[in-house]
C-alpha positions as a printed NumPy array, in Angstrom:
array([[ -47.931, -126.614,   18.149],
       [ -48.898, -123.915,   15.35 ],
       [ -51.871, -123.956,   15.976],
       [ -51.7  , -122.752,   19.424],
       [ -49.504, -120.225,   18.428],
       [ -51.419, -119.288,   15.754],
       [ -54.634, -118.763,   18.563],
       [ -51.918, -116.499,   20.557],
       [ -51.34 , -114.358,   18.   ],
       [ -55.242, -114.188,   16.915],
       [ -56.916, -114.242,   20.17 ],
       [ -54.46 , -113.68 ,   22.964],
       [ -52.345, -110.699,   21.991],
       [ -55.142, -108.666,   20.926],
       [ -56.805, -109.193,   24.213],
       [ -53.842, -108.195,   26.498],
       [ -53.621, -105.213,   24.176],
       [ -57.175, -104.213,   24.33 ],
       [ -56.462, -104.694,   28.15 ],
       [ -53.821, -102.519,   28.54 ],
       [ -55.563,  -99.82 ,   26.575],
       [ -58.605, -100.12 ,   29.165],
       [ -56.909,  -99.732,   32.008],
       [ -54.939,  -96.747,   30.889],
       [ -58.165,  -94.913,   30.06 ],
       [ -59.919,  -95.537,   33.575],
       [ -56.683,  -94.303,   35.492],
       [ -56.404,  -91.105,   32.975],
       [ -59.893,  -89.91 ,   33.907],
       [ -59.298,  -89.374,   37.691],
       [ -61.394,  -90.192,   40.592],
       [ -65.104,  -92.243,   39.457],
       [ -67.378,  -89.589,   38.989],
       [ -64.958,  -86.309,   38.606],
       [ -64.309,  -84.274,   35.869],
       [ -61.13 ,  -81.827,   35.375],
       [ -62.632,  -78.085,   34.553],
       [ -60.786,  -75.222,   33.871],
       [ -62.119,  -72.877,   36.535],
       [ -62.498,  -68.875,   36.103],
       [ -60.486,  -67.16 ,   38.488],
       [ -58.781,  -63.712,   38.467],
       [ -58.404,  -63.094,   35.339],
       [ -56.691,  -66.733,   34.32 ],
       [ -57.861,  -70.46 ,   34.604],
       [ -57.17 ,  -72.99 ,   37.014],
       [ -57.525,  -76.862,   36.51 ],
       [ -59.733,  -78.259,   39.062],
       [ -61.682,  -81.441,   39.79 ],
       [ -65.048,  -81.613,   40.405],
       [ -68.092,  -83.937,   40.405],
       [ -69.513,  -84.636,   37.126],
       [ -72.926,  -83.453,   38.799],
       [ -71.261,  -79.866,   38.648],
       [ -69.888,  -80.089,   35.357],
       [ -72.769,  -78.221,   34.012],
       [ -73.032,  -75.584,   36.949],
       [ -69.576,  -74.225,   36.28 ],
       [ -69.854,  -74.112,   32.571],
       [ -72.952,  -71.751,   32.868],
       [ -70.59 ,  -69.615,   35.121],
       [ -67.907,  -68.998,   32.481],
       [ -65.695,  -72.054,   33.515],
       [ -64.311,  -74.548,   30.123],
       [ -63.433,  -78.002,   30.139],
       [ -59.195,  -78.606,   29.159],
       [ -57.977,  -78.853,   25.442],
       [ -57.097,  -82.189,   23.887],
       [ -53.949,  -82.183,   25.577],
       [ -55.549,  -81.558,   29.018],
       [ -54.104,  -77.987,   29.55 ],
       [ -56.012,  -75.106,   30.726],
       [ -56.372,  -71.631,   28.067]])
């Protein structure tokens, strides 16, 4: 019996954790394939979503990509 609750601790826990993590970080990042940009418009920035194709096409324009903390300048 300690030994298998030794192997949860080891092997199981981590996992789940690891798991958890995962997930979180595929639903943060949106739709497969889109990107949030900070778009130029009027003087000001707003947050839209675009295809990570584009990513590059907007940047050349003037657009940025969010801070750390996903927030628009």
């Amino acid at each position: 019996m300690k030994h298998l609750r030794q192997l949860l601790i080891v092997v199981v826990v981590p996992a789940l954790i690891l798991a958890v993590f995962a997930v979180s970080s595929v639903l943060a990042q949106g739709p497969a394939g889109k990107s949030d940009v900070c778009h130029a418009a009027a003087n000001k920035f707003v947050e839209i979503n675009v295809s990570n194709n584009a990513v590059d096409a907007h940047m050349r324009h003037g657009d940025v990509l969010p801070d750390i903390y996903g927030d628009c300048p």
